[in-house]
C-alpha positions as CSV (number, residue, x, y, z in Angstrom):
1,X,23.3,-32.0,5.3
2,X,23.7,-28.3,5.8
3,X,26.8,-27.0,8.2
4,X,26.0,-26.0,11.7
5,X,28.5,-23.3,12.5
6,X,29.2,-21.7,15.8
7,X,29.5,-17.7,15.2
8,X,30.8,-15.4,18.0
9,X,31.6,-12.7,16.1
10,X,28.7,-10.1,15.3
11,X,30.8,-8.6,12.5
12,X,31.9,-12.1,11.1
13,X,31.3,-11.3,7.2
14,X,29.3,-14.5,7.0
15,X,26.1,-13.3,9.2
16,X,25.7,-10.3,6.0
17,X,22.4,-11.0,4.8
18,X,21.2,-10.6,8.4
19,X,22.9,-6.7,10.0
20,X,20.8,-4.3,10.4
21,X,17.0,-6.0,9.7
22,X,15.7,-2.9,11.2
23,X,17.5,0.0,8.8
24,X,13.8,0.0,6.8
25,X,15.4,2.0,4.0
26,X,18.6,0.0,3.6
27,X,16.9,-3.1,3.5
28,X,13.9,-2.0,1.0
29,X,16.7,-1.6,-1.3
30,X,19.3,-3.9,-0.4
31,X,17.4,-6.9,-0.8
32,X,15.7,-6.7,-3.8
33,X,19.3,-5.8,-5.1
34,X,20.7,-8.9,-4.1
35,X,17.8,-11.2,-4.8
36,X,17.4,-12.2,-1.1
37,X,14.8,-11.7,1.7
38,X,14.6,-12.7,5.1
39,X,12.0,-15.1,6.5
40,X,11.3,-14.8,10.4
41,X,10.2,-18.0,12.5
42,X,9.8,-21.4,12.4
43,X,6.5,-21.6,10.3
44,X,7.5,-18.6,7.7
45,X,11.0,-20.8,7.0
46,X,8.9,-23.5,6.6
47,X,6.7,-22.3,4.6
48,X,9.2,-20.4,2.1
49,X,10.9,-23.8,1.9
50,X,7.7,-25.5,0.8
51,X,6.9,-23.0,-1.7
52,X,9.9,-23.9,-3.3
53,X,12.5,-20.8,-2.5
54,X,16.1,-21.9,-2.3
55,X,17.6,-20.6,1.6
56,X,21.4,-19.5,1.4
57,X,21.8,-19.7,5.5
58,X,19.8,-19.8,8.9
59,X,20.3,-17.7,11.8
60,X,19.5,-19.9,14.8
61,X,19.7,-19.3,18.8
62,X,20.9,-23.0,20.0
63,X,16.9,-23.5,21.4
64,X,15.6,-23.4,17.9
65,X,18.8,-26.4,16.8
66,X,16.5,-29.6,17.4
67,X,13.3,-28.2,16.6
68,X,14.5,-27.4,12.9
69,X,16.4,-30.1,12.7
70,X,14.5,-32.0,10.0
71,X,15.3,-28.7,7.7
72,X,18.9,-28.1,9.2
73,X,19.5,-32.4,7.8
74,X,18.3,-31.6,4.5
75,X,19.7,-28.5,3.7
76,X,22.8,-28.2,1.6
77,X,23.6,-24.4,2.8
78,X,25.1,-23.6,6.4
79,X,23.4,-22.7,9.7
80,X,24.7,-20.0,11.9
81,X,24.2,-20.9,15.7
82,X,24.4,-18.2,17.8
83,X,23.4,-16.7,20.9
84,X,20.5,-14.2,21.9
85,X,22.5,-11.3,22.5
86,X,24.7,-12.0,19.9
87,X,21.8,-12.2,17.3
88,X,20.4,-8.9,18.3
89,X,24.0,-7.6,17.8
90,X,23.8,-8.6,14.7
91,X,20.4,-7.9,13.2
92,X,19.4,-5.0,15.5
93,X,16.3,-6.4,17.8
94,X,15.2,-9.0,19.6
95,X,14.7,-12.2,17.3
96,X,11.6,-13.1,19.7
97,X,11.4,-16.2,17.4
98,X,14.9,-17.0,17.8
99,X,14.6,-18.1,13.9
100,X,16.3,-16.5,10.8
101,X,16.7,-17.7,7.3
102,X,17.9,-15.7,4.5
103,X,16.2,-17.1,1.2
104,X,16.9,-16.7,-2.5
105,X,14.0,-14.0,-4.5
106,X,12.3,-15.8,-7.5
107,X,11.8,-14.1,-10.8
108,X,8.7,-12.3,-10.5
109,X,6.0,-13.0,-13.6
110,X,4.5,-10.4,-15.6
111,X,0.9,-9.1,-14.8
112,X,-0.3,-10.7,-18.4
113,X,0.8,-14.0,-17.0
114,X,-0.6,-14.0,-13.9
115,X,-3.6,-12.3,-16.1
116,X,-4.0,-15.7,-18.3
117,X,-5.7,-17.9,-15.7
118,X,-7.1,-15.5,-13.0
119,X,-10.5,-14.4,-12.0
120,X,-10.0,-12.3,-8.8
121,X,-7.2,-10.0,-8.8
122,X,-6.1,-7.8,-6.0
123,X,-4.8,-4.6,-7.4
124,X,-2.8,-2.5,-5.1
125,X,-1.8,1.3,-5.5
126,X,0.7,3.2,-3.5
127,X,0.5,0.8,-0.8
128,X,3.8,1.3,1.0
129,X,2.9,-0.1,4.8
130,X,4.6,-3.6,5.2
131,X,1.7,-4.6,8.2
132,X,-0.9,-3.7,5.8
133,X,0.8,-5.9,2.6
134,X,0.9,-8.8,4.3
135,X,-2.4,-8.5,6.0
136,X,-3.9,-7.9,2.7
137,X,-2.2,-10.9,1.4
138,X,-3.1,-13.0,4.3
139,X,-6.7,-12.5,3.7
140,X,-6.2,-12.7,-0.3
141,X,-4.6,-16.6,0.1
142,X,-7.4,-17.0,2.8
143,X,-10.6,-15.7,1.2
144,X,-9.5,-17.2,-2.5
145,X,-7.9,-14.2,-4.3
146,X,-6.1,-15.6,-7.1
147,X,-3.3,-13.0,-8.0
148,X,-1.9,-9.3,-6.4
149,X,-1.0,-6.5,-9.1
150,X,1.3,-3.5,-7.5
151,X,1.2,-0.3,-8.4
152,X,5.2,0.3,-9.6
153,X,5.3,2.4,-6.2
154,X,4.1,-0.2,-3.5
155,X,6.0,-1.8,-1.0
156,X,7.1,-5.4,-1.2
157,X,5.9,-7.8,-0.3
158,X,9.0,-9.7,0.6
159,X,10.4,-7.5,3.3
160,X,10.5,-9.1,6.8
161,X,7.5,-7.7,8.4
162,X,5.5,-8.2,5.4
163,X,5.9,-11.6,5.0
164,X,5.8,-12.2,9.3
165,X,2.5,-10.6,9.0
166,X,1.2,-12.1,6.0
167,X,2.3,-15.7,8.1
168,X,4.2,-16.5,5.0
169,X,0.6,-15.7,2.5
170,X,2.8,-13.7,0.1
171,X,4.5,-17.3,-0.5
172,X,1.1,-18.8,-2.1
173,X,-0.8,-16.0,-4.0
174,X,1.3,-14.8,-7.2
175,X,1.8,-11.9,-7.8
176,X,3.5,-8.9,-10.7
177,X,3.9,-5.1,-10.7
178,X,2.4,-3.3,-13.0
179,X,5.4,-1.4,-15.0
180,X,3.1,2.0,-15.3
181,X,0.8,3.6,-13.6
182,X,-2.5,4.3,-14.5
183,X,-1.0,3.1,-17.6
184,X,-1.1,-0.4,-16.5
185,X,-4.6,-0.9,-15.6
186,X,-5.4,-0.9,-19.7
187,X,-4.0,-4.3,-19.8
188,X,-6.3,-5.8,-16.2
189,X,-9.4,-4.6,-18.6
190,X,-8.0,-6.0,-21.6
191,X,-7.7,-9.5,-20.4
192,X,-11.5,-9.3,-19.5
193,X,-11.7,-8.0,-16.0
194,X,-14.1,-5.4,-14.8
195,X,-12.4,-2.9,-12.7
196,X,-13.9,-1.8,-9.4
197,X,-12.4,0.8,-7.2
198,X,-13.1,0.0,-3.5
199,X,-13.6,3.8,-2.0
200,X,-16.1,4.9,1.0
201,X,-17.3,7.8,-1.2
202,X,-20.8,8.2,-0.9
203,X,-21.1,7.9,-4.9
204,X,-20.1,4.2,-5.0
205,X,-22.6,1.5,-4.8
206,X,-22.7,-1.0,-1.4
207,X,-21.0,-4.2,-2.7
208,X,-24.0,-6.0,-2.0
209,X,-25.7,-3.9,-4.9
210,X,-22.7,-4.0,-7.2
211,X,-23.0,-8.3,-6.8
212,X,-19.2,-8.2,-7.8
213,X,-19.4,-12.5,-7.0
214,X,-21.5,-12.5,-10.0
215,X,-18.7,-11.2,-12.4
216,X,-16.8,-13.3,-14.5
217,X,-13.5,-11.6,-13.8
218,X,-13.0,-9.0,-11.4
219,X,-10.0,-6.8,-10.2
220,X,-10.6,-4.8,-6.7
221,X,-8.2,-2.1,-6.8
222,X,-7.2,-0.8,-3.2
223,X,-5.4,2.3,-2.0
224,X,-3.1,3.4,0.9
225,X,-4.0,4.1,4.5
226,X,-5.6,7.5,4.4
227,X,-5.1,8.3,1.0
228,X,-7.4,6.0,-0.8
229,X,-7.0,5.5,-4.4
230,X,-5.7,8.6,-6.7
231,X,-7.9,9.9,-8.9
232,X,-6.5,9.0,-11.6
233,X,-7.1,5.7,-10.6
234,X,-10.6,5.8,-10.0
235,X,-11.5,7.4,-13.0
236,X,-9.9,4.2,-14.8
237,X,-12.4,2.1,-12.9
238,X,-15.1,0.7,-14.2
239,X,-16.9,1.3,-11.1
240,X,-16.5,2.1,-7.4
241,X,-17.5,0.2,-4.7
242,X,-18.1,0.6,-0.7
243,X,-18.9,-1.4,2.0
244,X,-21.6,0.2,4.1
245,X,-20.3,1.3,7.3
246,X,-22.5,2.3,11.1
247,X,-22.4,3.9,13.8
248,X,-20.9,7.3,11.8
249,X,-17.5,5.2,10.9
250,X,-16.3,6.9,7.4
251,X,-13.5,4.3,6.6
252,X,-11.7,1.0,8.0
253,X,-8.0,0.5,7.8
254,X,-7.4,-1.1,4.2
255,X,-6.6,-4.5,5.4
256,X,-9.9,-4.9,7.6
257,X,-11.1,-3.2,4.1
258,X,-9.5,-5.7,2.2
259,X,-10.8,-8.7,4.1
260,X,-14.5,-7.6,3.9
261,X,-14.1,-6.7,-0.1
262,X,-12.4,-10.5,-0.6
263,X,-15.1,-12.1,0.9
264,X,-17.2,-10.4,-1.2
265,X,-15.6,-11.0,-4.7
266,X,-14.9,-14.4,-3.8
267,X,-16.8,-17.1,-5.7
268,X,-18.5,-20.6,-4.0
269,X,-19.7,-18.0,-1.1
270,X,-22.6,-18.9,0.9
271,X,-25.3,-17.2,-1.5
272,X,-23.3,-16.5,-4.5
């Protein structure tokens, strides 16, 4: 049973892992230095838990006590109780969800693992937005993406708002950077997959036309908001791709992007 600790102190030395959760560049590189991230709420801890990552404390408002009690009783490491005001102290906002939990990183694997047993692979470059990570990985666990390949220079997928917008996605679908770039891509077409470059240039074929449910192994690469892909990394694509778009719309934001391609890669689709 875990320790249920009264705190009162905002700079007690114990509540660390949680100061300053809104310092975006301290934490991008804090946390992955200490092999921790933070999950937000009571279905994201939950969820973390369930996928197996070990939790080194909670942060909890006394409201949120009983209703994670059944985690608090069968977890060996401590919970901080502490108030509202203290909390934001502490972490710099409002915790809306009055939940925190610090949780231990996993080894990542390599792309060629992940690679082995795939068929649909999310391939993401430059993609440095937390909100449109997670959304991307939301829809990847939802629409049956089996793996995510980052570019070395996207963000990750672990920071807070990532994985509070993903609702705790970027716990089930697997996922490896790639350790060069366009480098890296060699080894997504060496382990048999085609490579199709989602852009809305008017050069790529609809993906209706390009049938990509009817490949055997497919990776849709994506790029940032705005930017797109680079060129380099189109012309390392096998082909490119678009989804037709009306009413004299150019481009969606790459997670509604994202969501539309998935469905369309997917296999066991209505039609496919």
């Amino acid at each position: 049973m875990a320790d249920l600790i009264t705190v009162e102190d905002p700079d007690d030395p114990r509540l660390r892992d949680y100061t300053g959760l809104t310092d975006v560049e301290l934490r991008r590189k804090r946390e992955p230095a200490e092999g921790l991230f933070i999950a937000e709420g009571e279905k994201v801890i939950r969820r973390a838990k369930e996928a197996g990552y070990e939790m080194r404390s909670m942060l909890l408002s006394a409201k949120w006590i009983d209703v994670m009690r059944d985690v608090i009783d069968e977890l060996p490491a401590p919970v901080y109780a502490v108030s509202p005001e203290l909390a934001e102290q502490v972490t710099g906002y409002h915790v809306h969800r009055g939940a925190l939990a610090s949780m231990q990183r996993k080894p990542l694997p390599t792309a060629a693992e992940l690679l082995r047993t795939a068929r649909r692979v999310v391939v993401m470059e430059s993609v440095n937005d937390h909100t449109n990570i997670g959304a991307i990985f939301r829809s990847a666990a939802a629409l049956g993406m089996d793996a995510v390949l980052l570019s070395p220079d996207c963000a990750d997928p672990l920071y807070r708002r990532s994985v509070k917008v993903s609702m705790g996605a970027v716990f089930s679908v697997p996922y490896a950077r790639l350790e060069s770039w366009p480098k890296g891509l060699d080894s997504v077409r060496e382990a048999g997959f085609t490579l199709l470059a989602l852009t809305p240039d008017e050069k790529a074929r609809s993906l209706d036309e390009a049938a990509p449910h009817r490949m055997d192994r497919v990776a849709l690469m994506l790029g940032a908001e705005g930017d797109g892909l680079s060129t380099q990394a189109l012309v390392a694509a096998d082909e490119w791709v678009r989804i037709p778009m009306s009413h004299g719309v150019d481009s969606l934001n790459v997670g509604a992007a994202a969501a539309v391609a998935f469905y369309a890669v997917a296999t066991g689709r209505p039609g496919a």
